[in-house]
C-alpha positions in Angstrom: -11.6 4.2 -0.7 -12.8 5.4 2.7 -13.3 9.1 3.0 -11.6 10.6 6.2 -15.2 12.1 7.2 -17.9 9.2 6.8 -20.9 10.2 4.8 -24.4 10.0 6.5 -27.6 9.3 5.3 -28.4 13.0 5.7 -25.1 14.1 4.4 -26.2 12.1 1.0 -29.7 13.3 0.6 -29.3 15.5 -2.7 -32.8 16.8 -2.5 -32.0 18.4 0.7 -30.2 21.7 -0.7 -28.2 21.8 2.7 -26.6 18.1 2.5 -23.5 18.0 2.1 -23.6 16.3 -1.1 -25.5 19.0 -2.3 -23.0 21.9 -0.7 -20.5 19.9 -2.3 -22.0 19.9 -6.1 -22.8 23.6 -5.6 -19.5 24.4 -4.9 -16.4 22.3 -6.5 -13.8 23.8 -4.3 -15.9 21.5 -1.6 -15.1 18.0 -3.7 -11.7 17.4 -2.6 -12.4 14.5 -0.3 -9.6 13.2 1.9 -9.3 9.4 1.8 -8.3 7.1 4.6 -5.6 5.9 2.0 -5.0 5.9 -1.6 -2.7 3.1 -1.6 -3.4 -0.7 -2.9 -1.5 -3.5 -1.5 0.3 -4.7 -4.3 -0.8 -2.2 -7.1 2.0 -3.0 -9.3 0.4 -6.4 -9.9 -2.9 -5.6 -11.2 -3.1 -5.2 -15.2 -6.8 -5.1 -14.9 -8.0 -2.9 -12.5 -12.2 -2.3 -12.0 -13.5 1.3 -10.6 -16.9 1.2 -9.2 -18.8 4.1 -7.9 -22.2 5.6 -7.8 -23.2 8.0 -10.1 -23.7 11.9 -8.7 -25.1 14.3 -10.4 -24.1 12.9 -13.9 -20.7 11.9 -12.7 -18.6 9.9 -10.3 -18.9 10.7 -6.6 -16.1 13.0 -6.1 -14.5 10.6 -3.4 -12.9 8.7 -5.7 -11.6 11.3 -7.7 -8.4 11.2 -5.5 -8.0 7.4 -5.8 -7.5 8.1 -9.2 -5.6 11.1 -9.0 -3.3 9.5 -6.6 -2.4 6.7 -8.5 -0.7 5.3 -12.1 -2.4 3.8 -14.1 0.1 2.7 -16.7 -0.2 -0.4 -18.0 -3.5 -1.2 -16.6 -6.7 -2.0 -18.6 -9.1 0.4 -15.9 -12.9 -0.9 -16.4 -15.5 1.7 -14.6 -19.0 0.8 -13.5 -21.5 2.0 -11.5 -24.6 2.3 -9.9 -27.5 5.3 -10.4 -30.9 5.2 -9.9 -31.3 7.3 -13.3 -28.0 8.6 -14.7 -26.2 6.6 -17.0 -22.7 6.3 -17.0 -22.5 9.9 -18.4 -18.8 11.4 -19.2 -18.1 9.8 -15.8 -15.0 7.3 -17.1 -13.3 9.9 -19.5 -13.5 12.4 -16.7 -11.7 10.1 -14.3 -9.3 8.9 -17.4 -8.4 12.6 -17.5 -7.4 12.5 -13.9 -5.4 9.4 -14.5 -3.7 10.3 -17.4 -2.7 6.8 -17.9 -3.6 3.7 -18.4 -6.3 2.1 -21.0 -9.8 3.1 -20.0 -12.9 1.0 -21.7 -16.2 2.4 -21.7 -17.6 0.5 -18.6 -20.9 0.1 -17.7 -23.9 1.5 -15.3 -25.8 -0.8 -12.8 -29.5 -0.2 -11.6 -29.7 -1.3 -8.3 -32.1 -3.8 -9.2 -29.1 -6.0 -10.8 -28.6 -9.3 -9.9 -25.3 -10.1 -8.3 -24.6 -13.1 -10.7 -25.2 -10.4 -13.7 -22.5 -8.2 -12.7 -19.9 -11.0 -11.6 -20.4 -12.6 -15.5 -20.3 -9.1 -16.8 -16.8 -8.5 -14.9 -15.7 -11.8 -16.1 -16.3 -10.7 -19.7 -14.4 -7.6 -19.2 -11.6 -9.3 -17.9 -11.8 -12.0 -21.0 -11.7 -8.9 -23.5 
């Protein structure tokens, strides 16, 4: 999911109160972020389906809250993970399964960024195994 308007590194520095990313949590009307697409080649396929995102301000970045909204979920296990540097996953996945409103969400889990790469591809494996 590729927004339409790139971030930059100054448009994602939250403790500037001018960012974007900041303008955009002060004001929620801001959060609807147009994606290149919201399509998947060959969606219908997928039964398991993984999410990843970084964690804003306790919750998803908004960017890829019109992935979701833009697609059905049905009949798709949906696993969420992502990154933060302190927030946990937070209400992050059932706040995304709302915008779904389909498909079976598990719990998912949060990354630090310290995580090795070999940690997260046996974690995804054990997801899919579930």
């Amino acid at each position: 999911m590729i927004p339409t308007q790139i971030y930059s590194n100054e448009d994602l520095d939250w403790r500037d109160h001018d960012s974007r990313v900041s303008r955009e949590h002060d004001n929620e009307s801001l959060r609807n972020i147009p994606l290149t697409t919201t399509t998947v080649e060959n969606w219908n396929s997928y039964k398991t389906v993984f999410i990843g995102y970084p964690i804003w301000w306790g919750i998803a970045a908004w960017p890829i809250d019109n992935f979701v909204k833009n697609n059905n979920f049905s009949g798709k296990t949906v696993i969420p993970f992502a990154t933060a540097i302190s927030s946990d996953m937070g209400d992050s996945g059932k706040i995304l399964r709302d915008y779904a409103k389909s498909g079976k969400w598990l719990k998912g889990k949060r990354f630090y960024s310290s995580e090795s790469v070999e940690n997260a591809k046996d974690w995804a494996a054990s997801e899919v195994r579930r």
